[in-house]
C-alpha positions as a printed NumPy array, in Angstrom:
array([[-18.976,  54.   ,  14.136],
       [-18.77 ,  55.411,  10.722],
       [-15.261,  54.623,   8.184],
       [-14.524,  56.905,   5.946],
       [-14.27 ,  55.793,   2.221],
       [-10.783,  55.271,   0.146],
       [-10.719,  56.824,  -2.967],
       [ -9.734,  54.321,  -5.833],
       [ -6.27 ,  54.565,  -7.029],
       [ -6.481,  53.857, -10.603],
       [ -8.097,  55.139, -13.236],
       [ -9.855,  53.061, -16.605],
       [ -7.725,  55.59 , -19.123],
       [ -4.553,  54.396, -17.358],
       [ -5.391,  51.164, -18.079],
       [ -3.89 ,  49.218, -20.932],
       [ -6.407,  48.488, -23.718],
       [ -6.576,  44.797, -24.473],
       [ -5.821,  44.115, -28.056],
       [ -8.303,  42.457, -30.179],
       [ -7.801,  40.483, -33.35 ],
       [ -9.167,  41.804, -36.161],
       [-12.52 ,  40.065, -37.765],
       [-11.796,  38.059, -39.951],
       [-14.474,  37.388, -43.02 ],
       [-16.979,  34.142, -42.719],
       [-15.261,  31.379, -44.842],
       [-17.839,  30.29 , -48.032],
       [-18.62 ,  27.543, -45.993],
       [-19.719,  28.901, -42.42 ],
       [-21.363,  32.031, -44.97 ],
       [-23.642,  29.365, -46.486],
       [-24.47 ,  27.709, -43.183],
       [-25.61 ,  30.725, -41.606],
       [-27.7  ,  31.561, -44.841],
       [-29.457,  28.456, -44.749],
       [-30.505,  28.867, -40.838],
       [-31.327,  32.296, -40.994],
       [-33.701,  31.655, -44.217],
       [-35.429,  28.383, -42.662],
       [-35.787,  30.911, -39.168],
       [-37.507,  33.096, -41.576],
       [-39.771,  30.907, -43.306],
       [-40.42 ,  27.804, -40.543],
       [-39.956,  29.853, -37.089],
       [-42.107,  30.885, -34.533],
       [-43.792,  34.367, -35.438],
       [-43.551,  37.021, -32.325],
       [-46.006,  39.16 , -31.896],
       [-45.921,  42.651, -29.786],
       [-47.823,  41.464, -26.551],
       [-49.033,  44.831, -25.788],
       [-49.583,  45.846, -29.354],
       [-50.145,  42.702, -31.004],
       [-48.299,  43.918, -34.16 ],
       [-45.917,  41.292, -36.313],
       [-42.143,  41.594, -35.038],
       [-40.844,  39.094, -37.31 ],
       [-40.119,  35.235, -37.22 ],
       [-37.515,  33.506, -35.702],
       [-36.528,  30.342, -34.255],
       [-36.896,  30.93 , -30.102],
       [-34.531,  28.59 , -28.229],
       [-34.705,  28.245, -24.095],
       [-30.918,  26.965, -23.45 ],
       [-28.778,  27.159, -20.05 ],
       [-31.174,  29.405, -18.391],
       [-31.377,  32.07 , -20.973],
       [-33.898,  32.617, -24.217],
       [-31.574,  32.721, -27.475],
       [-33.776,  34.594, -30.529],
       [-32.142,  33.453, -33.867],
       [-33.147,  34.683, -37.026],
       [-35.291,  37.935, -35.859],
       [-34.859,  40.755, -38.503],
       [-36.855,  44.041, -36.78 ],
       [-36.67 ,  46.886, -37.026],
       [-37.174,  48.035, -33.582],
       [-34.729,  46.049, -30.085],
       [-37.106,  43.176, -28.761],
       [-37.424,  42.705, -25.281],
       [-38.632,  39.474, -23.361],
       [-40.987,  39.672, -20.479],
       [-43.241,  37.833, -18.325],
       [-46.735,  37.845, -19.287],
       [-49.877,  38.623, -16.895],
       [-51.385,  35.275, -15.85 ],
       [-54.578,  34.472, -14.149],
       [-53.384,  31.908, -11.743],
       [-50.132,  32.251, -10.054],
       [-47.881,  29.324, -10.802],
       [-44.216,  29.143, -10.841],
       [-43.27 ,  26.293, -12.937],
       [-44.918,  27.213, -16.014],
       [-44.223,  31.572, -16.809],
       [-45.435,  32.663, -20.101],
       [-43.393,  34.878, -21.855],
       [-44.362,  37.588, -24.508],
       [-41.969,  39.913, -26.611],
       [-42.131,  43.337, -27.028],
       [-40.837,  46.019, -29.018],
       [-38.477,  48.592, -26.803],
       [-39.194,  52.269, -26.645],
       [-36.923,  54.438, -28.421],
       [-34.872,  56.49 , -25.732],
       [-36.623,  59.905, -24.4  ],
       [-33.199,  62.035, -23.598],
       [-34.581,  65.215, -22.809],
       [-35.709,  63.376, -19.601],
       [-32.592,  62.147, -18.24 ],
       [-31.752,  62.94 , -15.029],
       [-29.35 ,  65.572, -14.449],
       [-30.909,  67.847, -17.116],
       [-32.534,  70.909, -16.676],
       [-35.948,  71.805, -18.432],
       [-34.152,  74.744, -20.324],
       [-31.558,  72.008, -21.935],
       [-34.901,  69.654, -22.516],
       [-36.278,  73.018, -24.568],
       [-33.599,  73.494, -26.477],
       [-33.277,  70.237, -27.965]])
């Protein structure tokens, strides 16, 4: 037996917008805080390294908290990635993890596009 689908009956531009406060500017004291982790991130973190590549991404302090990898401190100039490394052995408790650079974004290839819109970009 096959049931038909229901369209939605809303739309998202009928939707209110949810106001935001505006940002307000670090106080001296938070300003300096942050200074002084980001610079010792620079100087006394971990360096990453392009695990394909093996090019310098930068230093930064890497922190595994709550199921998630926070990078603090990373100045590049390309988005990093995280992924799992090849291993040799299969084991489940210990993954390695490398970091990569991310490829810029190939549009011309997008799906929905002809190869005459591809050309004339």
């Amino acid at each position: 037996m096959v049931f038909p689908l229901r369209q939605a009956s809303f739309s998202l531009s009928a939707m209110p917008a949810i106001p935001r406060p505006p940002a307000q500017p670090l106080s001296p004291i938070r300003r300096l805080l942050r200074q002084v982790i980001l610079g010792s991130a620079r100087t006394f973190g971990m360096k990453l390294v392009d695990s394909k590549t093996g090019e310098s991404l930068g230093r930064a302090f890497v922190i595994p908290f709550g199921g998630k990898i926070h990078v603090v401190g990373l100045e590049a100039e390309k988005a990093v990635r995280v992924g799992f490394l090849n291993q040799h052995r299969l084991t489940y408790w210990k993954q390695e993890i490398g970091f990569q650079a991310a490829k810029e974004p190939d549009f011309s290839a997008a799906p929905g596009k002809s190869k005459e819109d591809a050309d004339a970009i």
